[in-house]
C-alpha positions as CSV (number, residue, x, y, z in Angstrom):
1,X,-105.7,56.1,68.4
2,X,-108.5,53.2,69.1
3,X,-109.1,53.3,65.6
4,X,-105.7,53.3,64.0
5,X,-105.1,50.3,66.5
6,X,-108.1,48.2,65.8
7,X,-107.3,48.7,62.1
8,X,-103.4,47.5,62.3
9,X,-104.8,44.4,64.7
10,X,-107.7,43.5,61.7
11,X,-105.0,44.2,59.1
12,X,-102.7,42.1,60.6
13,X,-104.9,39.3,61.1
14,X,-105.9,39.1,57.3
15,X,-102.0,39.1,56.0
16,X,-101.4,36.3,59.2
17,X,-104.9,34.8,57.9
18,X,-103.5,34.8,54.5
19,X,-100.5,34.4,54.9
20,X,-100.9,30.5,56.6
21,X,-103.0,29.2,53.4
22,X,-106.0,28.6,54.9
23,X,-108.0,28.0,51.7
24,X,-105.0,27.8,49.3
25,X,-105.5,24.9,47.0
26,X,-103.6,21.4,47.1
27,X,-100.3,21.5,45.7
28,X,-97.5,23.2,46.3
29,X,-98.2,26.8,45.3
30,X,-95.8,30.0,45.0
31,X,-94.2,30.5,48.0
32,X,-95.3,27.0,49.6
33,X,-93.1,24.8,51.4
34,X,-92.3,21.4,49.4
35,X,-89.6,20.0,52.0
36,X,-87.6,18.7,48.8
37,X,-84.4,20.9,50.1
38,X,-82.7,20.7,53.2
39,X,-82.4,24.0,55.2
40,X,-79.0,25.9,55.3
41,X,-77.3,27.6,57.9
42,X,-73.8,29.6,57.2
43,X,-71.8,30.8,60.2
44,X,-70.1,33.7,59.7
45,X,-67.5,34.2,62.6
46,X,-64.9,37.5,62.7
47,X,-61.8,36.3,63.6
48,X,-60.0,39.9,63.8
49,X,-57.1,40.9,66.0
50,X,-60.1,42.4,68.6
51,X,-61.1,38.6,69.2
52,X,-58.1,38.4,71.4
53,X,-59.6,40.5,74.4
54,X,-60.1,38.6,77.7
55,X,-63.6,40.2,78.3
56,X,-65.8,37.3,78.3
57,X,-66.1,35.0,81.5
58,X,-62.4,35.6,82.1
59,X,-61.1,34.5,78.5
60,X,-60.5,35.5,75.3
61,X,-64.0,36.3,72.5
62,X,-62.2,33.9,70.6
63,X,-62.0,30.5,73.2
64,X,-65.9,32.1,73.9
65,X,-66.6,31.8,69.8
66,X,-65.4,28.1,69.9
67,X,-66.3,27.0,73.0
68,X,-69.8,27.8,71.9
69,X,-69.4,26.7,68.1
70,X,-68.6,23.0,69.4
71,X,-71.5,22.8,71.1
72,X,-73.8,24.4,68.5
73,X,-72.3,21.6,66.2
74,X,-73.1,18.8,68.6
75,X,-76.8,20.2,68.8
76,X,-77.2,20.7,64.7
77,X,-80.4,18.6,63.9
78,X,-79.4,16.3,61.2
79,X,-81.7,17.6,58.5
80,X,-79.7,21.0,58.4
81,X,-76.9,21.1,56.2
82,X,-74.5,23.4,57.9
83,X,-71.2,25.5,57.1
84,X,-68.7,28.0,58.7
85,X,-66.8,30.9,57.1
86,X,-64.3,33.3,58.4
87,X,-63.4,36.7,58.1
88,X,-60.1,38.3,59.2
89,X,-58.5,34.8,60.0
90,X,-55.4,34.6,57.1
91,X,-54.1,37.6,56.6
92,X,-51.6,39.8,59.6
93,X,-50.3,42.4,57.5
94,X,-51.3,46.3,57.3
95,X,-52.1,46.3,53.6
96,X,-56.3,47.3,53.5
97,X,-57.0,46.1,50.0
98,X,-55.5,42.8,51.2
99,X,-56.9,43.0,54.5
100,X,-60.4,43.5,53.0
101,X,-60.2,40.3,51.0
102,X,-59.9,38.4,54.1
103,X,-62.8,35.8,54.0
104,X,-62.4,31.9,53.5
105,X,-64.6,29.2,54.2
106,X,-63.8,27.3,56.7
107,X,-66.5,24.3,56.0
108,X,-68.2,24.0,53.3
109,X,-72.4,24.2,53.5
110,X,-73.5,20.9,53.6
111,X,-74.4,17.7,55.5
112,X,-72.7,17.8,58.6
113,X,-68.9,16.0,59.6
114,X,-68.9,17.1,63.5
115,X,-65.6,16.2,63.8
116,X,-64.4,17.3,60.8
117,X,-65.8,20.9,61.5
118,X,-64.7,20.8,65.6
119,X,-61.3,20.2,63.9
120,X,-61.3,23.4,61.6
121,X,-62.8,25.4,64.4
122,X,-59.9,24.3,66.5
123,X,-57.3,25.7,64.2
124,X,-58.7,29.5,64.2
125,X,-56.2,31.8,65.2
126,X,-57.5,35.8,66.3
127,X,-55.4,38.0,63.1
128,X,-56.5,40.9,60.8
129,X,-59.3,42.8,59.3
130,X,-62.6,43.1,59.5
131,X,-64.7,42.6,56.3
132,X,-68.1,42.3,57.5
133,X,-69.5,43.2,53.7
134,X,-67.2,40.9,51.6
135,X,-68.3,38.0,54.2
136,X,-71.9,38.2,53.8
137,X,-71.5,38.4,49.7
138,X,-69.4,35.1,50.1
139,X,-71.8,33.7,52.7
140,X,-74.7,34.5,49.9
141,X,-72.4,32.8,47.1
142,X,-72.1,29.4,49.8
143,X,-76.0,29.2,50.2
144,X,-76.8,29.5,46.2
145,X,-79.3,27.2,45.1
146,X,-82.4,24.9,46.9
147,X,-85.2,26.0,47.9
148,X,-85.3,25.7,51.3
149,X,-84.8,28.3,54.0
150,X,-80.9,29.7,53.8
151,X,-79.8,31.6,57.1
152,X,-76.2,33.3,57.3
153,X,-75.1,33.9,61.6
154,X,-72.7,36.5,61.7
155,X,-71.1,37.1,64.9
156,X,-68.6,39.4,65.4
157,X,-67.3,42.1,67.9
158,X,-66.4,45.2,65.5
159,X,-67.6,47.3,63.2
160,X,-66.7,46.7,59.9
161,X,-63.1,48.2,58.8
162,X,-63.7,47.6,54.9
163,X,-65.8,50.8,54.0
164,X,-66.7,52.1,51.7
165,X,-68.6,48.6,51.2
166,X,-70.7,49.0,53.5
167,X,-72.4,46.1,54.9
168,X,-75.7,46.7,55.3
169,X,-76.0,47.8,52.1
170,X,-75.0,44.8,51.1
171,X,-77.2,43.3,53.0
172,X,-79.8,45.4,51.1
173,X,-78.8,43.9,48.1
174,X,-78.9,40.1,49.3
175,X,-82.1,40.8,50.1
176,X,-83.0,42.2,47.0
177,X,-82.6,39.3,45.5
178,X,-85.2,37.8,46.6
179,X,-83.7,34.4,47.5
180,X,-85.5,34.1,50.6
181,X,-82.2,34.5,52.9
182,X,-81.9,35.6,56.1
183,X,-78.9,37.3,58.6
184,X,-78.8,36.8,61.9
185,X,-76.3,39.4,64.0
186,X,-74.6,38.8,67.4
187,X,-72.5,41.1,68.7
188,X,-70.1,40.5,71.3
189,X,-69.6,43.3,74.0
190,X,-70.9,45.8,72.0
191,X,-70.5,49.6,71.3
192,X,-73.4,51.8,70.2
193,X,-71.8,51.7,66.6
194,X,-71.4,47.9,66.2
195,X,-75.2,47.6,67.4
196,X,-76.0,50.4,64.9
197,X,-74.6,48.0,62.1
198,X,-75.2,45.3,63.3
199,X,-79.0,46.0,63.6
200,X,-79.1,47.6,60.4
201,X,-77.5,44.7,58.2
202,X,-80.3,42.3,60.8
203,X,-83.2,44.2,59.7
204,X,-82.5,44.7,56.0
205,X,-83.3,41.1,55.7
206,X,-86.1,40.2,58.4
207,X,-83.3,39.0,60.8
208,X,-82.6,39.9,64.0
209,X,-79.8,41.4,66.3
210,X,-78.6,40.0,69.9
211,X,-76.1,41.4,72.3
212,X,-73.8,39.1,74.0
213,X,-71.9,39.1,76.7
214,X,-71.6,35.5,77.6
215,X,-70.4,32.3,76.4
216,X,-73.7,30.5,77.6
217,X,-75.6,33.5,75.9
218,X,-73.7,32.8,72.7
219,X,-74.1,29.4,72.8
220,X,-78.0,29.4,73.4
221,X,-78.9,32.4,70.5
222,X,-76.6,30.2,68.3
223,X,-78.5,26.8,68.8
224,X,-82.0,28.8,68.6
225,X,-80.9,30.4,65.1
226,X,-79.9,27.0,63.4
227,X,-82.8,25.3,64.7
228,X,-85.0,27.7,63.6
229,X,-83.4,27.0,59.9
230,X,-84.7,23.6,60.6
231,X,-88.8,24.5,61.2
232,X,-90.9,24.5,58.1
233,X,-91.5,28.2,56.2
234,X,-92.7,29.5,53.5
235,X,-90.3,31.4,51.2
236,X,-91.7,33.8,49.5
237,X,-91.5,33.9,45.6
238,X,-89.4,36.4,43.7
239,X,-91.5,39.1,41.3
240,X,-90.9,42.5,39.4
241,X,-93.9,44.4,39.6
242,X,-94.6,46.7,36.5
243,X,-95.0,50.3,36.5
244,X,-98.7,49.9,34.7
245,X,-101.3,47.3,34.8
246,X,-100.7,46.5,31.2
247,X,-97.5,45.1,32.0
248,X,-98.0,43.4,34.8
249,X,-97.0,40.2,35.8
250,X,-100.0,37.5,36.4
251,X,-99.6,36.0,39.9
252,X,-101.2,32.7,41.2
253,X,-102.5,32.0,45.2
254,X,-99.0,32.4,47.2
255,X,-96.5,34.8,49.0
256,X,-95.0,36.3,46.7
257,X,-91.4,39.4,47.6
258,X,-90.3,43.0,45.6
259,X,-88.6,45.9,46.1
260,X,-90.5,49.3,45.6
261,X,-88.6,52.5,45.1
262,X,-90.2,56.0,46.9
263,X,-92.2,57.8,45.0
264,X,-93.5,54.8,42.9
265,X,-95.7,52.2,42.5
266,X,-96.1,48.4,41.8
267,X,-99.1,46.8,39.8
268,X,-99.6,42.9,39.4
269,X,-102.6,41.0,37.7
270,X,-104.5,38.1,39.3
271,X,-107.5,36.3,36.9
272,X,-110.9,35.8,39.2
273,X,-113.3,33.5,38.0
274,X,-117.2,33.8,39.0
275,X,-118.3,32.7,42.1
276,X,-114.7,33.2,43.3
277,X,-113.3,35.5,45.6
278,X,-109.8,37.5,45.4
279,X,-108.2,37.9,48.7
280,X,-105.3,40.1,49.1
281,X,-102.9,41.5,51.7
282,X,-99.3,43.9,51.2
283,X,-96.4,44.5,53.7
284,X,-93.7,47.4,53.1
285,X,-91.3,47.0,55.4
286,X,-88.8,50.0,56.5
287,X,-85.6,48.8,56.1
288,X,-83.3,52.3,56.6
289,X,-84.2,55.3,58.5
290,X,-87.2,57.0,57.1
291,X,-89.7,59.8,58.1
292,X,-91.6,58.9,61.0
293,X,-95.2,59.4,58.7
294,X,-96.0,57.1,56.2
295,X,-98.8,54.7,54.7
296,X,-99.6,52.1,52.0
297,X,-102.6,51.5,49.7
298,X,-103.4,48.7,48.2
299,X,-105.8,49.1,45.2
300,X,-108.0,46.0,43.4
301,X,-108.4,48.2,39.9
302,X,-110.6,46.8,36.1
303,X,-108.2,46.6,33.2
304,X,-110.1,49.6,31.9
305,X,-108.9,52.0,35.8
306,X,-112.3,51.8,37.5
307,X,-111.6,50.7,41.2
308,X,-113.3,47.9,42.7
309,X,-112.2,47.9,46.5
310,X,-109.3,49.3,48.2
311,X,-107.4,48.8,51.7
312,X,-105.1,51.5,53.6
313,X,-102.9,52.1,56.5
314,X,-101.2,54.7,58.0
315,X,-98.5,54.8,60.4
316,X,-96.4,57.2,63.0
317,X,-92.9,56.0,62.9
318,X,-93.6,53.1,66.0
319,X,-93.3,50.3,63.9
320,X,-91.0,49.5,60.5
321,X,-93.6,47.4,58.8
322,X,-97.3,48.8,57.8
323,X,-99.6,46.1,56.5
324,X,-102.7,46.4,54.8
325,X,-105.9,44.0,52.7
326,X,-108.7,43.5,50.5
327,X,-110.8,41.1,49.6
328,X,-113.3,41.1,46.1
329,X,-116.1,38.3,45.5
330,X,-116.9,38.1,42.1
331,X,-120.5,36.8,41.4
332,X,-122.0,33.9,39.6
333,X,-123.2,34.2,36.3
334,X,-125.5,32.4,34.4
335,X,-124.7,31.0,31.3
336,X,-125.5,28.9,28.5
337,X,-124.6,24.8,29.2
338,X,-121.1,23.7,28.0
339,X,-119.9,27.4,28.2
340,X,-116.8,27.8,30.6
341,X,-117.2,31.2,32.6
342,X,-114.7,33.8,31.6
343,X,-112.1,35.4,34.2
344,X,-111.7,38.6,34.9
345,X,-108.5,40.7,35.7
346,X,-108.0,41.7,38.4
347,X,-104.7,44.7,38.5
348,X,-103.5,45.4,42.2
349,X,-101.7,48.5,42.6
350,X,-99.0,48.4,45.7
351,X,-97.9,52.4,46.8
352,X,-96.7,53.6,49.9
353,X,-95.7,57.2,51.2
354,X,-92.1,56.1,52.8
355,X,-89.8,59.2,52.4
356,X,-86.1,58.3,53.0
357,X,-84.3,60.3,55.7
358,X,-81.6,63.0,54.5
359,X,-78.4,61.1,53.0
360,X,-80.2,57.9,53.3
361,X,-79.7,56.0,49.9
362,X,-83.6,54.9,48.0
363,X,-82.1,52.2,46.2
364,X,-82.7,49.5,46.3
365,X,-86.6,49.9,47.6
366,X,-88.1,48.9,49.9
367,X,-89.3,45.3,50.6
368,X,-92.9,44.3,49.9
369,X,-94.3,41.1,50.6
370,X,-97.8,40.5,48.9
371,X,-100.4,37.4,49.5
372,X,-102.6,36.8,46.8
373,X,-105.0,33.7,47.1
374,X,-108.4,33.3,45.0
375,X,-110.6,30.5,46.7
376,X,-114.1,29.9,46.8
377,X,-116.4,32.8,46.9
378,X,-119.0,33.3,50.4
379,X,-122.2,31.4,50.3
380,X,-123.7,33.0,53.1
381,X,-125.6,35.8,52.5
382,X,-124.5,37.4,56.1
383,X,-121.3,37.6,54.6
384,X,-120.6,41.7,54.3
385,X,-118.2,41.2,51.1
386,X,-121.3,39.1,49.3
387,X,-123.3,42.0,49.4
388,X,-120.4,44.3,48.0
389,X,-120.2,46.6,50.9
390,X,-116.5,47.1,50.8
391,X,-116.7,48.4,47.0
392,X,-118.2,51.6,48.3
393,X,-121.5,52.4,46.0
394,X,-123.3,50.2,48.2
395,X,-122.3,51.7,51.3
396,X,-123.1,55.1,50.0
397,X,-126.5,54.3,48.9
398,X,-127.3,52.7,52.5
399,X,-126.0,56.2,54.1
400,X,-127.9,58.7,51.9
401,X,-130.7,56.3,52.4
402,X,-130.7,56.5,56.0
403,X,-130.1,60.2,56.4
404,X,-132.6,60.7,54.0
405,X,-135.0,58.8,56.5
406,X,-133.7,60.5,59.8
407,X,-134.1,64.0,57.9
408,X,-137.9,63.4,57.2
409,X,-138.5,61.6,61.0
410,X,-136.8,65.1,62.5
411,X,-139.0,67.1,60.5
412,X,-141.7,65.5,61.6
413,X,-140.9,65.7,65.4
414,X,-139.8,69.4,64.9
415,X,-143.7,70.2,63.5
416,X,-145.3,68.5,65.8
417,X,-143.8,70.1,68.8
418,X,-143.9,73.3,67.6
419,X,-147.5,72.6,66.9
420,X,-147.8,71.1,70.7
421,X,-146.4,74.6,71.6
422,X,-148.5,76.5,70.2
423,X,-151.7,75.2,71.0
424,X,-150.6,75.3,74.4
């Protein structure tokens, strides 16, 4: 247990290491911020015939939902462009497939109008359906395009009534994408089944999920979610991995997102110079129910399938991400004056062990989020990577060395005692 914690705490480390762009080089990079686009936040509030209930500080969910969505929009900071849509708000009747078509946007992303959005707020009126799934494709459609960080805030207190759409598959697919978008979930007064979804549709996109029961709770988790839109990340980069190294894409230093399906693998390429040094990290994150064993390799292979280094993890079914790294110094080479040094390429293999639960769908797969940066290589020869420890051969040769060593010191102590004994 020590061990498998030490090695999640050094794993992690590297990816957070990595991760930050400590020795990434100047420029914007894959998956670097550039602060040319403005953050987006989408609100997505249910406006369903439940958000008449006086359950919340003696009124309705619905006077709590705009009580708190005028102050959220007094608090916006001004570099986050901003928009509200509904779902359930326009349609009364008992007809599902109308029902379940019920979503409208009631401000459109962008820079911010506070009294024009206070005034649409005003105007919601509790009514129909809830189409939880249909909102959040819209809510994908309203924050299309930018770069910058995109984050839909759904709040709602039911489950969805629109299956068989089911939202957090949806949300699956959003993230899928690989637009770098992220759902929030509140749920107001909730049931064990709204959490369930709720949580689900959260975690499918590196979200999160918050109970409330409050209009001052709303209010704050609200405020915290857009102005977390409004702090500087790095979104990672959208890639296919290939099924071989051969057709693998050839990544630069960044962050870099994919999906991979159970049971298969994912290879990318990344060209080391000498003297440089490939540094490497993977997450897989669980985003459905899954067995509660599982692990992910990460593999730095030649073109030609001879492995130069590897890291590995293993996990019990505590957490929903496993994380692993590598790194792999190529040496200097001397060569004739004028001649440029040649690259080599380097394939890294991505698999994990993931099995999906019984009934669980395996598509899409499951999100993997892989660092890749190639700096410098270590001068100092205390460094354990300069000396090619972690590729293995050099490791083994120290071992058999030193047994061999220990073997002829303990024969030599066993003769000589049993000589001792005898002449005694």
């Amino acid at each position: 247990m020590i061990t498998r914690t030490r090695l999640a705490a050094g794993t992690c480390a590297l990816l957070a290491a990595l991760t930050a762009g400590l020795a990434f080089p100047s420029g914007a990079a894959a998956g670097e911020p550039t602060g040319e686009d403005a953050p987006k936040v989408d609100l997505v509030l249910d406006v369903s015939g439940s958000m008449r209930t006086r359950d919340i500080d003696g009124g309705t969910r619905m006077a709590a939902a705009k009580q708190a969505f005028n102050e959220v929009l007094d608090a916006t900071p001004e570099e986050v462009e901003l928009g509200i849509r509904t779902l359930g708000a326009d349609y009364p009747g008992d007809d599902r497939e109308r029902g379940c078509k019920d979503t409208a946007r009631l401000y459109p992303v962008g820079p911010l109008d506070r009294t024009e959005a206070k005034t649409a707020v005003a105007t919601l009126s509790p009514t129909g359906w809830t189409p939880i799934g249909p909102a959040l494709l819209a809510a994908a459609d309203d924050l299309e395009g930018g770069a910058g960080s995109k984050r839909i805030v759904l709040i709602s207190d039911g489950e969805d009534t629109c299956a068989p759409l089911d939202p957090c598959e949806v949300a699956r697919e959003i993230a899928a994408k690989g637009i770098g978008l992220t759902i929030d979930t509140l749920g107001l007064v909730p049931n064990a089944k709204m959490r369930q979804q709720l949580s689900c549709i959260a975690e499918a996109t590196g979200g999160t999920y918050t109970s409330v029961e409050h209009t001052d709770e709303l209010t704050d988790r609200v405020n915290q979610l857009v102005d977390r839109a409004a702090d500087p990340v790095v979104t990672p980069v959208a890639t296919e991995g290939a099924g071989s190294c051969a057709k693998a894409p050839t990544l630069e230093s960044g962050l870099y997102t994919d999906r991979e399906e159970f049971g298969r693998e994912r290879w990318y390429r990344v060209d080391v110079l000498p003297g440089q040094e490939l540094r490497a990290s993977v997450s897989v994150g669980a985003d459905r129910a899954v067995a509660p064993s599982y692990g992910v390799l990460l593999r730095a292979v030649t073109v030609h399938g001879r492995e130069i280094v590897r890291g590995e993890a293993a996990g019990d079914g505590r957490t929903d991400v496993i994380s692993t790294g590598l790194r792999y110094p190529k040496a200097e080479r001397d060569g004739a004056d004028g001649d440029k040094p040649a690259a080599e390429t380097v394939c890294l293999q991505v698999t994990h062990s993931f099995a999906a639960a019984s009934g669980v769908k395996t598509t899409p797969g499951l999100p993997l989020e892989l660092t890749v940066d190639v700096v410098e290589g270590p001068g100092d020869a205390d460094d354990v990577a300069a000396f090619g420890l972690g590729r293995g051969w050099w490791l083994l040769g120290v071992l058999v060395l030193v047994g061999f060593l220990a073997g002829l010191l303990w024969g030599w102590l066993s003769r000589w005692r049993f000589a001792v004994w005898r002449t005694n």
